[in-house]
ZAGU-44062 format. One record per residue (C-alpha): residue number from 1; x, y, z. Coordinates in nm, 2 decimals, padded with zeros to 4 digits, always signed. Each point is the difference from the previous one (the first is absolute). Layout:
# ZAGU-44062
+-----+--------+--------+--------+
:   k :      X :      Y :      Z :
+-----+--------+--------+--------+
: NUM :      X :      Y :      Z :
...
+-----+--------+--------+--------+
# end
This chain:
# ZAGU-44062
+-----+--------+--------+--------+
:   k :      X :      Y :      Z :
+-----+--------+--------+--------+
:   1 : -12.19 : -12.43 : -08.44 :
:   2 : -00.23 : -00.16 : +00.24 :
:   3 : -00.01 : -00.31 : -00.24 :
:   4 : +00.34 : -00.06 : +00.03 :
:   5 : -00.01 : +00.04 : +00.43 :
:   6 : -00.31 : -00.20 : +00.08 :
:   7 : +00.11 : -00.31 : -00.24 :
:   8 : +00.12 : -00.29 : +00.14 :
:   9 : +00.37 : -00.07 : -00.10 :
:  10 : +00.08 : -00.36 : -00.19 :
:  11 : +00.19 : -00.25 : +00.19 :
:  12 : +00.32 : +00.04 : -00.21 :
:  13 : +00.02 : +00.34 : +00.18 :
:  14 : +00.22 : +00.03 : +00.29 :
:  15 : -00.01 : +00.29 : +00.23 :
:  16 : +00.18 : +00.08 : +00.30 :
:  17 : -00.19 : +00.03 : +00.32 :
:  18 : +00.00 : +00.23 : +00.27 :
:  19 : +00.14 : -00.22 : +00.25 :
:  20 : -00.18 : -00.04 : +00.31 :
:  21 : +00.06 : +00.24 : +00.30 :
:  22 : +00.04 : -00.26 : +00.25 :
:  23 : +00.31 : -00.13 : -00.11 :
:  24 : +00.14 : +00.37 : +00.10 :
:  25 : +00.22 : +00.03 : +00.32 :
:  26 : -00.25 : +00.00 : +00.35 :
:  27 : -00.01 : +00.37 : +00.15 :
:  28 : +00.10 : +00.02 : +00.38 :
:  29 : -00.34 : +00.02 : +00.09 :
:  30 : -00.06 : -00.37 : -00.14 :
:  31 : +00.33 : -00.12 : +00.10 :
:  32 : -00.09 : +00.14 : +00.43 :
:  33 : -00.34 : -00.15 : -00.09 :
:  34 : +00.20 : -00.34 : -00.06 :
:  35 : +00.22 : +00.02 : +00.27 :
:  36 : -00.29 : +00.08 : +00.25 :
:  37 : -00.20 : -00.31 : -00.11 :
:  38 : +00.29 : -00.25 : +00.00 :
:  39 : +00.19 : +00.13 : +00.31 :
:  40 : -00.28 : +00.23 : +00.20 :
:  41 : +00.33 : +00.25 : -00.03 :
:  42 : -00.11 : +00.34 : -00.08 :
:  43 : +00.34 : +00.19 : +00.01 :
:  44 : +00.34 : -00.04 : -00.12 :
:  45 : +00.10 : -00.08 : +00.46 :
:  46 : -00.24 : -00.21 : +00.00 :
:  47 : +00.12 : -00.21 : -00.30 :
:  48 : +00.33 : +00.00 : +00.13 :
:  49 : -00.10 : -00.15 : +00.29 :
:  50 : -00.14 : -00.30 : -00.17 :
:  51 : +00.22 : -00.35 : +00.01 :
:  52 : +00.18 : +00.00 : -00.30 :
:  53 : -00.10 : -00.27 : -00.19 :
:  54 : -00.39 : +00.18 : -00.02 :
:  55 : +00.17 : +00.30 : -00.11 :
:  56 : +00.22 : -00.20 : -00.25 :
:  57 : -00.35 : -00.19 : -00.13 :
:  58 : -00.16 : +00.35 : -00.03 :
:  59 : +00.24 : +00.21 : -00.19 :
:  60 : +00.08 : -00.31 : -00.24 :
:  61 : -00.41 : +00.00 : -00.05 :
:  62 : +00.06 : +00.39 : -00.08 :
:  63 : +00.27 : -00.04 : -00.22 :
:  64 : -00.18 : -00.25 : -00.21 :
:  65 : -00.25 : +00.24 : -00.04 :
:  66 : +00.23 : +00.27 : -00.12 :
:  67 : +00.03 : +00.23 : +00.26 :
:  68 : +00.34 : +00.16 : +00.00 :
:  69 : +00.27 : -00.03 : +00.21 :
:  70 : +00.00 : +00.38 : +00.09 :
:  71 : -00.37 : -00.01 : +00.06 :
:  72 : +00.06 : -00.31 : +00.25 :
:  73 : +00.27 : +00.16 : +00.14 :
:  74 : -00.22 : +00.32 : +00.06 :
:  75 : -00.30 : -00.17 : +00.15 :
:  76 : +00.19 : -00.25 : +00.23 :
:  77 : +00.32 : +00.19 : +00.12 :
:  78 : +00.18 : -00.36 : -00.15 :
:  79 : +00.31 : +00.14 : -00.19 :
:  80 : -00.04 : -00.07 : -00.38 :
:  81 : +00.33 : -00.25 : -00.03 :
:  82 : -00.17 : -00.22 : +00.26 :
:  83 : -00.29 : -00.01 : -00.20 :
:  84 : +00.15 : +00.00 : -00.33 :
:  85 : +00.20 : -00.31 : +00.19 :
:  86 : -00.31 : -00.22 : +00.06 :
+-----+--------+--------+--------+
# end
């Protein structure tokens, strides 16, 4: 049995991979972590208070990242059709 696990497979051999973890959706921690470094904001008032093409710039940046839009909306008190909208 251990043969057959500790060989090395042949290139005509195609496996699926575990993809990688990264490319999951940001917790809130990582997306507040975000927000503090690009804004300095470090709630969902003080975001709000932001001019609104930073907050625009920032939740676009969050999006691409694949946060979602009830997460956003959580975090930044930013209704999720506004977001959704950008």
């Amino acid at each position: 049995m251990n043969e057959l696990v500790n060989e090395p497979l042949s290139d005509d051999i195609v496996c699926l991979d575990i993809e990688d973890a990264s490319k999951g959706r940001p917790s809130d921690d990582q997306v507040m972590m975000l927000i503090k470094e690009k804004t300095g904001a470090t709630n969902s008032s003080a975001f709000q208070q932001l001019p609104a093409d930073i907050k625009k710039s920032v939740l676009i940046e969050l999006k691409g990242k694949r946060a979602s839009l009830r997460q956003l909306e959580r975090l930044t008190g930013i209704s999720k059709t506004m977001i959704y909208r950008m």
